[in-house]
PABATOR-274063 format. One record per residue (C-alpha): residue number from 1; residue in three letters; x, y, z. Coordinates in pm, 1 decimal. Example, Ala and Ser with C-alpha at 12.3 -4.5 7.8 and 13.67 -1.06 7.14 Angstrom:
BEGIN
  nr rest     east    north       up
   1  ala   1230.0   -450.0    780.0
   2  ser   1367.0   -106.0    714.0
***
This chain:
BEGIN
  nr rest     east    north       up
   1  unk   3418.2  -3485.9   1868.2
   2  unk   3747.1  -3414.4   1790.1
   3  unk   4002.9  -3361.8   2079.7
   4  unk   4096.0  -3027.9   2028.4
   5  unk   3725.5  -2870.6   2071.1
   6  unk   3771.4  -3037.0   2390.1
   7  unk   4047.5  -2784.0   2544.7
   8  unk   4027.7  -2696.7   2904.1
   9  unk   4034.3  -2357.5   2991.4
  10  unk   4324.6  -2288.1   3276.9
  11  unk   4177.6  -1963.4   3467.3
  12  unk   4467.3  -1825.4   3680.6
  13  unk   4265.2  -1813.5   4058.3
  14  unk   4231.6  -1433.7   4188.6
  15  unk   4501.1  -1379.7   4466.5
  16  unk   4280.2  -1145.2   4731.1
  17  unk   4502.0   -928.8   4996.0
  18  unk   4485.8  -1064.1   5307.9
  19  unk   4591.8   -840.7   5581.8
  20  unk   4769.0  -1024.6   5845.0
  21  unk   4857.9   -693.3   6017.8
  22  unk   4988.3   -318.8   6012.8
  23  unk   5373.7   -157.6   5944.8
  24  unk   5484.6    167.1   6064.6
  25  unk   5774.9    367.7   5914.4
  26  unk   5901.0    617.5   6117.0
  27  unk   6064.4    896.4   5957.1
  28  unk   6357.8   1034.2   6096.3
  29  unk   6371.8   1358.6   5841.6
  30  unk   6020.8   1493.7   6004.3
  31  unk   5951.2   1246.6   6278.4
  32  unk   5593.8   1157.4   6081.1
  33  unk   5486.9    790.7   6071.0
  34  unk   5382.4    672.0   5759.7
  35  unk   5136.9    341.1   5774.2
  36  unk   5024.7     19.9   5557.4
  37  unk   4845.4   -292.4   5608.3
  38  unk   5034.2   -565.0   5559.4
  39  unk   5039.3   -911.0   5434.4
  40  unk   5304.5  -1129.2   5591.1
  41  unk   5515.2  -1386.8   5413.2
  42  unk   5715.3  -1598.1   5627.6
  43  unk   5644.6  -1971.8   5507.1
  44  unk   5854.3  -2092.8   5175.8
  45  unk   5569.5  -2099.0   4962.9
  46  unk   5476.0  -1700.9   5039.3
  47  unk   5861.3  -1586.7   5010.1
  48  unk   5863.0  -1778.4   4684.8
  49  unk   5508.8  -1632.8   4548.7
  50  unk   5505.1  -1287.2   4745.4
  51  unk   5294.1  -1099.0   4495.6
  52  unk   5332.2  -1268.1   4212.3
  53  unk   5021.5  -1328.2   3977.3
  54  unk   4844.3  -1026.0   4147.0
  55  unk   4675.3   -754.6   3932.2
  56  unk   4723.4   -454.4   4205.9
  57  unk   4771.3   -400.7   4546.5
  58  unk   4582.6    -42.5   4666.4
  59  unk   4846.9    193.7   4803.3
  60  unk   4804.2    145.8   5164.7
  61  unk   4916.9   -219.5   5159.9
  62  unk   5187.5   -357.3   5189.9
  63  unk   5404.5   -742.2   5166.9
  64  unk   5590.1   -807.4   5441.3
  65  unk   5882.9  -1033.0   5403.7
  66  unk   6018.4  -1202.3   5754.1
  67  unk   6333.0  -1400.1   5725.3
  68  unk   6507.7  -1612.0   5998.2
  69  unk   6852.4  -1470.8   5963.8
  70  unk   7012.2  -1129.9   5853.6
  71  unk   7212.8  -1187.0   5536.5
  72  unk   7229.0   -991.3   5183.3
  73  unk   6873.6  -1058.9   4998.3
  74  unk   6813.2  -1067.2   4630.7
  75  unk   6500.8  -1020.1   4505.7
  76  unk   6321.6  -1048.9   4148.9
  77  unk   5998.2   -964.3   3947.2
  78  unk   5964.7  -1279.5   3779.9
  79  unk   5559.9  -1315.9   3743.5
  80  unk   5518.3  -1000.0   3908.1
  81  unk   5211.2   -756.2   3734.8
  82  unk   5280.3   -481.2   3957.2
  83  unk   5544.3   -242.3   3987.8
  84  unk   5697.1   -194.7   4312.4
  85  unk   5952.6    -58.9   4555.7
  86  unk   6143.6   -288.9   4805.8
  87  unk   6260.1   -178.6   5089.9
  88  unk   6537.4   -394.4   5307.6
  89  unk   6547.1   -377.0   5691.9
  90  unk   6773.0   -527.7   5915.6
  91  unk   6775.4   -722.9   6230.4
  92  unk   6656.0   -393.3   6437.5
  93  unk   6407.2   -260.7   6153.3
  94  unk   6563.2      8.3   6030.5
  95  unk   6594.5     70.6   5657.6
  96  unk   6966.3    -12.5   5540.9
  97  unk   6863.2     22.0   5136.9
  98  unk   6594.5      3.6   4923.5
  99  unk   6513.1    -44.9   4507.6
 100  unk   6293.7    193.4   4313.4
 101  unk   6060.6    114.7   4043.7
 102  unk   6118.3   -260.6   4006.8
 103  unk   5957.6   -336.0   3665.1
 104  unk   5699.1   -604.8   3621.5
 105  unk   5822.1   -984.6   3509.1
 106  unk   6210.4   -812.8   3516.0
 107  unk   6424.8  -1123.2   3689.9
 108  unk   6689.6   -886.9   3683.6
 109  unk   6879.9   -944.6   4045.7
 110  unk   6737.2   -662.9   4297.0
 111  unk   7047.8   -716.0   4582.8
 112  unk   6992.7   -536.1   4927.1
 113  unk   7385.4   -446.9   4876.1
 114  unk   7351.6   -487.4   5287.6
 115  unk   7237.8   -748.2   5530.6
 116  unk   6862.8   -754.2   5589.4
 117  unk   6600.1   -966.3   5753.6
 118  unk   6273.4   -808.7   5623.7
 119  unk   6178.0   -680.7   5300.5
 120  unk   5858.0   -417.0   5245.0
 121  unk   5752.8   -443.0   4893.2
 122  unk   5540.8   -122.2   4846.9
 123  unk   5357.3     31.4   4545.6
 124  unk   5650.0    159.4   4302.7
 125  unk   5722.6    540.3   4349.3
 126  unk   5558.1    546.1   4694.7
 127  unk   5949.9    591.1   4852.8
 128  unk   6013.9    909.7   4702.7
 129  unk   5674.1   1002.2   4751.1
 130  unk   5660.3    964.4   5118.7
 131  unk   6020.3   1040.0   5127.7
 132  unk   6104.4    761.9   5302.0
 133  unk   6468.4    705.5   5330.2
 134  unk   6774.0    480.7   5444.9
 135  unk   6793.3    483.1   5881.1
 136  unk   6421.1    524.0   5845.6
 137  unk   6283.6    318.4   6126.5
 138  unk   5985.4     37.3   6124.5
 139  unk   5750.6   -150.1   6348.2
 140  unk   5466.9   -387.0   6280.9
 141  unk   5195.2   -577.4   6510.7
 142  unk   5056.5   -879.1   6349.7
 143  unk   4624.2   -936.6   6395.5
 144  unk   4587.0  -1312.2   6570.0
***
């Protein structure tokens, strides 16, 4: 047997949502609340991977990412299938920016252009949809 009918096949493993809790963004414009389950990422490895590898993510959920400090965030798509919207929040949860339409596997730089501590990755085109905007306001509760 030669060693190349021997190859391995490398299947990448299914990343499932798993909802670690639910977000609320308040609108200021017509004081409705918009909400999504979310998926926290708060250890190294889930900041680094957020939703990376995934095929789709349904339109009520949501990544959640929690920071320890409030400082100017850059994000990328590198390895990301799914396009999405990013929302930055600062310390006291309100919206201070957000990027629109972030195209899959782009590493292009994605800057908050303003201090933030958590960033919302939603479905891409869901902000103008919802017309959620910048001073919007957020809250989440985590399940135990």
């Amino acid at each position: 047997m030669a060693c190349k009918d021997n190859i391995k096949q490398i299947k990448q493993t299914k990343i499932e949502f798993s909802k670690d809790g639910e977000l609320s963004v308040y609108k200021k414009t017509d004081s409705s609340t918009v909400l999504f389950d979310i998926e926290i990422a708060e250890t190294d490895f889930a900041v680094q991977t957020g939703l990376m590898y995934r095929d789709f993510m349904k339109t009520n959920q949501a990544m959640l990412f929690i920071f320890e400090d409030e400082q100017e965030r850059f994000f990328y798509m590198k390895n990301t299938k799914i396009p999405l919207d990013l929302l930055y929040l600062n310390s006291d949860k309100k919206i201070v920016s957000f990027q629109e339409h972030a195209k899959p596997f782009d590493e292009s730089s994605l800057p908050s252009k303003a201090p933030a501590q958590y960033v919302l990755e939603i479905n891409a085109g869901l902000i103008q949809q919802l017309s959620i905007n910048v001073g919007d306001s957020v809250s989440f509760k985590r399940h135990n």
